[in-house]
C-alpha positions in Angstrom: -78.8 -215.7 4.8 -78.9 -217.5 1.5 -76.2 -217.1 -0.7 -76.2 -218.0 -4.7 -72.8 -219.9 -4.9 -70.8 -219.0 -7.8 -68.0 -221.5 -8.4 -64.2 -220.7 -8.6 -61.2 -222.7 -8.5 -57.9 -221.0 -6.9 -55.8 -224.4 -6.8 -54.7 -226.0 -3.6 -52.5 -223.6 -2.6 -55.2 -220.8 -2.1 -57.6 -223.3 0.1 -55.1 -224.8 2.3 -53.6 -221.6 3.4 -56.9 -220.9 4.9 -55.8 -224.0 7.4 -53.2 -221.7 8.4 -54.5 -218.2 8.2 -58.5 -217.9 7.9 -60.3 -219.1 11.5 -57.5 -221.4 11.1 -57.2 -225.1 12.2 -57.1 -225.2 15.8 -56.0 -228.4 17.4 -59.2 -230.5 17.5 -59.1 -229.7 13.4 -55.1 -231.1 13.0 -55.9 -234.2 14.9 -59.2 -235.4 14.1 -58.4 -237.1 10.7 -56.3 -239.8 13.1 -58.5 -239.3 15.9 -61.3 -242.5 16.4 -63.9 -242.0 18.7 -63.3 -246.1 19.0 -67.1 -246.2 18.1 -68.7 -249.6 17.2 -71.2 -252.7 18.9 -72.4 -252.0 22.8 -70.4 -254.2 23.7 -66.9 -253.2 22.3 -68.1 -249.7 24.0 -68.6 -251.1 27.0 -65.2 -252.7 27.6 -63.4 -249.5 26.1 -62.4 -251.1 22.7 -59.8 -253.2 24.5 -60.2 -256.2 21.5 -56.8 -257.0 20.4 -56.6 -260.2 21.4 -60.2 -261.1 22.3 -62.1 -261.2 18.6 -65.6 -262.2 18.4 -66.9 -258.8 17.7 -67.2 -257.2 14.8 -65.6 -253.9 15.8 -62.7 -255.7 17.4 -61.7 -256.4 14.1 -60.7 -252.8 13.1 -58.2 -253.3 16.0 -56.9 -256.7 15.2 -58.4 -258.3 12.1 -57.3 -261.6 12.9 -59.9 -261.9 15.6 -62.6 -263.0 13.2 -61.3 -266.4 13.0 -62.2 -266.4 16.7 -66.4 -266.5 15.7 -67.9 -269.7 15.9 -71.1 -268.8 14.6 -72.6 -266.8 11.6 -73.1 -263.2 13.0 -74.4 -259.8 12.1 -75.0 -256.6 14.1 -76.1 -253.5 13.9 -75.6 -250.6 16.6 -76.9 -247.0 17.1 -75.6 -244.3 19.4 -77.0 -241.1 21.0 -73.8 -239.0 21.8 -73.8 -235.4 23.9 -71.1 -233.3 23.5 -71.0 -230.3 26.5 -68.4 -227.9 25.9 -67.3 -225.4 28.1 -64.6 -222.3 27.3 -62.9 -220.2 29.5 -62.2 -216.6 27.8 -60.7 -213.6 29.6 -62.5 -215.0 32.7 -66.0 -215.4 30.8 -67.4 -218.7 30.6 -69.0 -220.1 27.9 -71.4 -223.3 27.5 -72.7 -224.9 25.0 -73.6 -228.8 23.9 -74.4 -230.8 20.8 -77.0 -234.0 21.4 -77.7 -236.3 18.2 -77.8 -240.1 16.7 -74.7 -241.7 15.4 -75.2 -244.9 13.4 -72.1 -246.6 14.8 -72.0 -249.8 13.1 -73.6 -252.0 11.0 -71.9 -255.2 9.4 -72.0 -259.5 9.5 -69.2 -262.5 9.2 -69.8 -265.4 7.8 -67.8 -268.9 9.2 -66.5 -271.7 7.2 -64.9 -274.8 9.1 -63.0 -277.4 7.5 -64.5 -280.4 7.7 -60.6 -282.3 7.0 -59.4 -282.9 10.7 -55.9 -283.0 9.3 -56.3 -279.5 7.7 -54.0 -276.5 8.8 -56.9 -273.9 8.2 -59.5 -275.0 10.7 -62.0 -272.5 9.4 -61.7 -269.0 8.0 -63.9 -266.4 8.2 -65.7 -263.1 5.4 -66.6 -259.7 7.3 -67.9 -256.9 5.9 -68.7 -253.8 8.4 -69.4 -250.2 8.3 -68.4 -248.1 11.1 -68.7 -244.4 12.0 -64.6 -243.7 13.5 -65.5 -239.8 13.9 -68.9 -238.0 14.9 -67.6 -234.4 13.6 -70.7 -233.0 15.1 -70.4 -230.4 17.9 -71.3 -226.7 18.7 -69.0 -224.5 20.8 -68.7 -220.6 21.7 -65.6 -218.3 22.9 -66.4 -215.1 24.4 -64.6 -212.6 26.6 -63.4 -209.1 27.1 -59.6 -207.9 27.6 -57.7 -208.8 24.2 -55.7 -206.0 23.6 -55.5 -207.0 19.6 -57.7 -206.3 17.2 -59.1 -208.6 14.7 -58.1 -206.1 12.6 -54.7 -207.0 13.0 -54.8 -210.5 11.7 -55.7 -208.8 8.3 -53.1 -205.8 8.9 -50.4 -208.5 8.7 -51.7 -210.4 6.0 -51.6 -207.4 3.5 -48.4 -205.9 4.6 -46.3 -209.3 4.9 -47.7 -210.0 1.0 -47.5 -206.9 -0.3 -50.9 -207.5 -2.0 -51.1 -204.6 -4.9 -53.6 -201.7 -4.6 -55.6 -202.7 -7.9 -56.0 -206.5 -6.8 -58.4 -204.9 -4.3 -60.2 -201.9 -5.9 -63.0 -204.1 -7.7 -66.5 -204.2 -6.5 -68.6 -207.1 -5.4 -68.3 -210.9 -6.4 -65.8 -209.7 -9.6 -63.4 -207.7 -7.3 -63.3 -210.3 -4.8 -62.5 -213.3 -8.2 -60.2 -210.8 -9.2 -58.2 -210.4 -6.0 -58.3 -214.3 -5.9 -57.0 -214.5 -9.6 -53.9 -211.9 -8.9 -53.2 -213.2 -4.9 -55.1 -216.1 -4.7 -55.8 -216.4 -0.6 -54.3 -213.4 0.8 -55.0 -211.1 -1.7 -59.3 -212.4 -0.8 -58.2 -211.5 3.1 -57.2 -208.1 2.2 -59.7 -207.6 -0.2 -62.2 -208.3 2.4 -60.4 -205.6 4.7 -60.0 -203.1 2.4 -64.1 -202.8 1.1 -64.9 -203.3 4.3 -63.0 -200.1 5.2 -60.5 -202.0 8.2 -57.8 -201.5 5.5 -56.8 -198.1 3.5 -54.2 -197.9 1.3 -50.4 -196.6 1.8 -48.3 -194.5 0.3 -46.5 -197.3 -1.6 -48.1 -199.9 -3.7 -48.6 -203.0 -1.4 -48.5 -200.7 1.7 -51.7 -200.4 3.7 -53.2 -198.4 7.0 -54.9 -199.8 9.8 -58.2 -198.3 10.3 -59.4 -200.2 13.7 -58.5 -199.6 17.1 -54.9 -199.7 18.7 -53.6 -201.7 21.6 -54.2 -199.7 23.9 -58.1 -200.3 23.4 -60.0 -203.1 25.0 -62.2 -205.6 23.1 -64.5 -207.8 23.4 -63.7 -210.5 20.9 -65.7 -214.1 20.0 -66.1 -216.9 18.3 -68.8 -219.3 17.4 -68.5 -222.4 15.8 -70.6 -224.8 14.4 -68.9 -228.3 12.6 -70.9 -231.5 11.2 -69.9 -234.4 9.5 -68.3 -237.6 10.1 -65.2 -239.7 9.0 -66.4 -243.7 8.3 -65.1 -246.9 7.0 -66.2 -249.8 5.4 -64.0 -252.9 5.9 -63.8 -256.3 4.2 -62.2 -258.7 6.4 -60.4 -262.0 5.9 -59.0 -264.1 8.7 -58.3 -268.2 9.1 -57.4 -270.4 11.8 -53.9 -272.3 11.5 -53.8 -275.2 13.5 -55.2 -274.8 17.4 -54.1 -272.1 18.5 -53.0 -269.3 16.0 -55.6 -266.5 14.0 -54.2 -264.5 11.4 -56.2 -262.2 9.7 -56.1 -258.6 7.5 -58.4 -256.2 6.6 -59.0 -253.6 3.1 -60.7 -250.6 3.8 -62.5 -247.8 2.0 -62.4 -244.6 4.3 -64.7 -241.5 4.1 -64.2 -238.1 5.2 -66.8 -235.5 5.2 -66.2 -232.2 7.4 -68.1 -228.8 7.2 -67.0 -226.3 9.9 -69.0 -222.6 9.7 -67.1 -220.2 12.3 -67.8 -216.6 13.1 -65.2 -214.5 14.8 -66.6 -211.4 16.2 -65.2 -208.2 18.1 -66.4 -204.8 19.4 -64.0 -202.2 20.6 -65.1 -200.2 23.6 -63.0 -197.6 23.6 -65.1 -193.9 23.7 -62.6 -191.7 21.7 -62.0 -193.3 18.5 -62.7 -190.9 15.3 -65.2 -191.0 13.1 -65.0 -193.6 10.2 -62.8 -195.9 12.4 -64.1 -199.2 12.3 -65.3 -200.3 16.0 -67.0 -203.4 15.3 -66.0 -206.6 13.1 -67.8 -209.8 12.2 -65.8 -212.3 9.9 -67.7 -215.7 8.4 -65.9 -218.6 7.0 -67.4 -221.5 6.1 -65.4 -224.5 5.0 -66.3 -228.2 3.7 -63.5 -231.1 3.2 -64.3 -234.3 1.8 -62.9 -237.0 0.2 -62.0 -240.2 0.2 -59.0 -242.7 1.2 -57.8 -246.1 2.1 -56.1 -248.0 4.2 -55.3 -251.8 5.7 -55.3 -253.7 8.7 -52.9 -257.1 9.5 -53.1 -259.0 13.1 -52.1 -262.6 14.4 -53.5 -263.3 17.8 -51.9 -266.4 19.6 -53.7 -268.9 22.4 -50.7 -269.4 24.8 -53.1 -271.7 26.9 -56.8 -272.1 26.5 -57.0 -269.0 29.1 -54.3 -266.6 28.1 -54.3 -265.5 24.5 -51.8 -261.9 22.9 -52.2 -260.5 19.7 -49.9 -258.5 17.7 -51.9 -255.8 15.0 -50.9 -253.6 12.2 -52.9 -250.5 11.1 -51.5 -248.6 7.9 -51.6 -245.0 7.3 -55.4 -244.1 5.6 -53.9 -242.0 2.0 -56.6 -239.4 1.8 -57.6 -237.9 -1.2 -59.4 -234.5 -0.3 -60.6 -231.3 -1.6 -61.4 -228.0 0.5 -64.3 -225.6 -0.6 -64.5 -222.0 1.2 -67.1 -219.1 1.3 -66.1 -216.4 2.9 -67.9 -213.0 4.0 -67.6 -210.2 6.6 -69.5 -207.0 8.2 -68.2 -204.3 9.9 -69.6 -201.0 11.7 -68.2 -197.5 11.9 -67.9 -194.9 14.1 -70.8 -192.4 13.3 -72.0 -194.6 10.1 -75.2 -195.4 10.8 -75.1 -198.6 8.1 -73.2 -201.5 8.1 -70.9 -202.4 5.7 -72.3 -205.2 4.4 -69.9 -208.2 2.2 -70.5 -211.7 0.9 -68.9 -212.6 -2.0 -71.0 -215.1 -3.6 -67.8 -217.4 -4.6 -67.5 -220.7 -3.6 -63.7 -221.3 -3.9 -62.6 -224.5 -4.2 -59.0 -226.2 -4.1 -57.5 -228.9 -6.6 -57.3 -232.6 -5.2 -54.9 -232.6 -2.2 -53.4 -235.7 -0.6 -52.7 -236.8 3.1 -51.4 -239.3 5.0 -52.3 -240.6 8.8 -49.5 -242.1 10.9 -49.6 -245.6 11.1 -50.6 -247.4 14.5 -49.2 -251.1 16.6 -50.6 -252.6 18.7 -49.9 -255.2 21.6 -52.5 -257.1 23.5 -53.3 -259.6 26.1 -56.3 -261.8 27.0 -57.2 -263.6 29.4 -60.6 -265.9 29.4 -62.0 -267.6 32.4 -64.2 -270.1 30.5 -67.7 -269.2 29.7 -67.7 -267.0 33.3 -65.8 -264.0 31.7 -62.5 -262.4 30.7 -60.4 -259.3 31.4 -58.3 -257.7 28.5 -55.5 -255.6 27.6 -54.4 -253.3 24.8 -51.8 -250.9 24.5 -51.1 -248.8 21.0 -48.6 -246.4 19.7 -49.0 -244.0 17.2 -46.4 -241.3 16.0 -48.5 -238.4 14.5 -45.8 -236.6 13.6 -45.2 -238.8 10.4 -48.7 -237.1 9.4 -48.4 -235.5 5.7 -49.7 -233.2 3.5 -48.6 -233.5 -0.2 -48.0 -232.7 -2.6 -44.6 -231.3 -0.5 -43.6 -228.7 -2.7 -46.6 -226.7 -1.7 -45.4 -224.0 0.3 -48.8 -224.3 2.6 -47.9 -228.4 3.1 -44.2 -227.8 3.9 -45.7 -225.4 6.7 -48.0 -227.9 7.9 -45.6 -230.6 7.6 -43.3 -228.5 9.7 -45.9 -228.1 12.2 -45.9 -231.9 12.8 -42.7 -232.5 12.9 -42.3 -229.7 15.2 -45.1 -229.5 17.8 -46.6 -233.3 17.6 -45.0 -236.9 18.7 -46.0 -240.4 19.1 -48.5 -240.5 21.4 -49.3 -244.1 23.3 -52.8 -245.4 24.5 -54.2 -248.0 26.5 -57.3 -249.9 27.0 -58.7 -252.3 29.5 -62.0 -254.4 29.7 -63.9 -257.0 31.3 -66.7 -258.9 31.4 -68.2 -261.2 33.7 -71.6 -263.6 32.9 -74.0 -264.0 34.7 -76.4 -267.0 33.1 -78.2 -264.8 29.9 -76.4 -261.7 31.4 -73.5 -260.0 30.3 -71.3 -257.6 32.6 -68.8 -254.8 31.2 -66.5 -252.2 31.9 -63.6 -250.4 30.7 -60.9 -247.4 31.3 -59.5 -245.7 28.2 -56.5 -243.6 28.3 -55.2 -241.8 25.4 -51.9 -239.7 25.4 -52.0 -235.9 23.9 -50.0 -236.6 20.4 -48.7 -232.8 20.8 -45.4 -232.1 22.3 -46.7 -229.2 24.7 -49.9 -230.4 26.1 -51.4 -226.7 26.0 -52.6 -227.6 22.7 -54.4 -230.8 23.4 -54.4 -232.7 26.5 -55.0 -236.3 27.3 -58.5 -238.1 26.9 -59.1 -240.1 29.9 -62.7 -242.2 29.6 -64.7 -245.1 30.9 -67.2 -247.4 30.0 -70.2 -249.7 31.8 -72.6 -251.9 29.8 -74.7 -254.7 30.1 -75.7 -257.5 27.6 -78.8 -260.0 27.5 -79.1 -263.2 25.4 -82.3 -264.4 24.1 -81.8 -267.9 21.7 -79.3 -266.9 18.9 -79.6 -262.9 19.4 -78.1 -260.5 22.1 -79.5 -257.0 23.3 -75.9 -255.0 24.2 -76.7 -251.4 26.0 -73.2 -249.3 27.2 -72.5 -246.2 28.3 -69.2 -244.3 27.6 -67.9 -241.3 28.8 -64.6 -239.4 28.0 -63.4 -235.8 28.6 -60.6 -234.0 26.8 -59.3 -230.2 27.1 -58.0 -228.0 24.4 -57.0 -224.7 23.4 -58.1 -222.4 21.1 -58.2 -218.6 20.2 -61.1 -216.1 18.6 -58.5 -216.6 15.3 -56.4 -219.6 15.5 -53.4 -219.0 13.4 -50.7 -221.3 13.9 -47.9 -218.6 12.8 -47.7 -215.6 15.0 -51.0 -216.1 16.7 -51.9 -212.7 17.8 -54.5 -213.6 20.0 -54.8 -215.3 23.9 -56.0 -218.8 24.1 -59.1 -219.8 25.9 -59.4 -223.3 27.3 -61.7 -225.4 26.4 -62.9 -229.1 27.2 -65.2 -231.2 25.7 -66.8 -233.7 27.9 -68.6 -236.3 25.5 -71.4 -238.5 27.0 -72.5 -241.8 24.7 -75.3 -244.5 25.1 -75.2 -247.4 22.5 -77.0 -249.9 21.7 -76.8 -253.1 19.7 -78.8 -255.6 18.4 -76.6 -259.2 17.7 -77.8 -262.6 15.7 -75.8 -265.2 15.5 -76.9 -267.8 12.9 
């Protein structure tokens, strides 16, 4: 349906509530502005990103910068993906499928080479990159279904109302006005209940602030949903500038400009089956959120990688937090059916609320690799990276929503540890890869988000100055999730869920 957006600003408070309380952030949500898909050139794919100390790629330098020193040549890239996403839930013993196929424009970028031509000179060369890289596809399609919840839907906005004590005139106006004015006199929750109350969920109490459930009890069975639909992407650009002192040590760092843009549209839906309930009881709920995040943020990059011998080379990298700048905007809507009420009860606000700036901060990440290059027949490579995402922060901190969801870091996530291994072997104009990926859940209990375990096979073909690079990657992760994710006092069972994601890439390399 198309909806004429009326804008209205509630203030960062009301919008990031809703990443507590309205189809709430689940896990995937929390994580993903850390989270890198390690995207980049075919052949960084196809040896699982494990770059630290080998350099000579242009996406190895998002893991340790100082590996553009390592180019001899002039270079410039540019590689596409096509990614598939198949999720599958598990829901009061229904199963669910569903999968997401598109394009991801994974990198595109060049370095340029400058060697000293003073024999005597401690900088033997330095090297200018510039790259653009795609670290999130935020793409994906997923559905919960089942029957057996014993909660209603209507209890998420039973609690809402009576825990505020949201008054009986913020929710007595009609249409788009009564839903602003709700907003105006209770910013988020007083919306929620709003919604309820027109929609006929809700009735009022005897006391101001008090309000009646008019939905189904516990003892009633339900069959309850979600679908959800997200697009989007986070991406960097990065200029890079790293320098050869001496033989055998490459220092480099890196500035970048990061990118957010995240649009999730979720639909929680239930019908209760019970056969008795009066008339005028509502039996059947369908609740709409859509939500868009962008913004903007930045963040640096500082390696040294060091050639023990002319095989064996380790590299020590730096990757600061990214300081986001974001803003949330929210439309909201719902529809409900009655017990011997032919119509439905029909609402959609045409408001577009929309929070004041907000800021975040991403944990910081280290890594530690090792190298080791037999001549111009191959090499086999080692990373390993530690990230504590509790450290992760939403400001400004005297927001009673960002002290809850700084809480919720410190409480429920931890540093999490990953590692990467890769190798390739040549054969004449033919390049062999392959890789293993394993990345630790940064969640205390693992029931939220389990490890990623991937691995990677490509194959790379030199023709003069240019190389063809084609890998495959696949990883697979499980999660859980709920028909309304509410971090505090989730009323509702979790249904697993795990996301197997399938890329191919390809990469097209000039060296000149």
């Amino acid at each position: 349906m198309y909806i004429n957006k009326f804008i209205f600003g509630l203030g960062a408070s009301l919008l990031t509530i809703s990443a507590l309380q309205a189809q709430e952030a689940n896990p995937l949500d929390i994580a993903q502005y850390a989270e890198s898909d390690l995207n980049g050139t075919a052949r960084f794919r196809g040896m699982s990103g494990a770059f630290g100390a080998v350099g000579g790629d242009l996406s190895a330098l998002k893991i340790n910068p100082a590996g553009g020193a390592i180019f001899n040549y002039n270079q410039a890239a540019f590689s596409m993906s096509l990614v598939n996403k198949n999720n599958k839930t598990n829901y009061m013993n229904n199963r669910e499928s569903k999968s997401y196929t598109g394009l991801d424009v994974g990198q595109v970028g060049a370095v340029f080479v400058f060697n000293s031509n003073d024999p005597s000179a401690t900088m033997k060369k330095f090297a200018i990159g510039v790259n653009y890289e795609s670290t999130k596809n935020l793409y994906n399609d997923y559905n919960v279904m089942g029957t057996g919840q014993t909660n209603s839907l209507g209890e998420y906005f039973y609690q809402l109302a009576n825990d505020a004590r949201i008054p009986h005139k913020a929710v007595n106006g009609k249409d788009t006005q009564g839903y602003l004015d709700a907003g105006y006199m209770s910013g988020f929750l007083g919306q929620q209940t709003y919604l309820a109350y027109q929609s006929f969920i809700l009735g009022e109490g005897k006391n101001d602030g008090e309000y009646v459930s008019n939905f189904g009890s516990n003892r009633d069975t339900y069959t309850q949903g979600k679908y959800v639909s997200t697009s989007g992407y986070s991406s960097k650009f990065s200029g890079n500038f790293s320098a050869q002192l001496g033989d055998r040590i490459f220092v480099g760092g890196n500035l970048n400009l990061n990118l957010f843009d995240y649009t999730q549209s979720s639909r929680a839906i239930e019908v209760n089956h019970a056969t008795d309930l009066p008339k005028d009881m509502v039996n059947s709920i369908y609740y709409a959120n859509h939500l868009y995040t962008y913004g903007t943020g930045f963040s640096f990059n500082l390696g040294v990688i060091g050639q023990i011998t002319d095989e064996l080379r380790a590299g020590v990298a730096y990757e600061s937090p990214t300081w986001y700048s974001l803003r949330d905007e929210l439309t909201q809507g719902i529809e409900t059916r009655r017990v011997g009420i032919e119509e439905t009860t029909w609402l959609y606000p045409n408001v577009v609320n929309i929070s004041e700036r907000y800021r975040l901060k991403t944990p910081s990440k280290y890594t530690g690799s090792l190298a080791y290059v037999f001549g111009k027949k191959g090499l086999i490579s080692v990373d390993y990276s530690i990230k504590d995402y509790s450290n992760q922060r939403f400001s400004p901190k005297n927001s009673y929503t960002h002290s809850l969801l700084n809480t919720f870091y410190d409480t429920e996530m931890k540093t999490a540890s990953e590692f990467r291994i890769g190798g390739e072997y040549k054969i004449n104009k033919i390049s062999l890869r392959g890789g293993y990926r394993f990345e630790e859940s940064p969640y205390k209990n693992t029931k939220y988000m389990g490890d990623l375990n991937s691995f990677s096979a490509g194959i790379g073909y030199e023709f003069g100055s240019s190389r063809i690079d084609l890998a495959y990657t696949h990883s697979a992760r499980s999660y859980k999730t709920s028909v309304l994710d509410m971090t505090v006092n989730n009323l509702y069972d979790n249904a697993n869920w795990k996301i197997k994601e399938n890329w191919v890439s390809l990469s097209y390399v000039v060296n000149f």
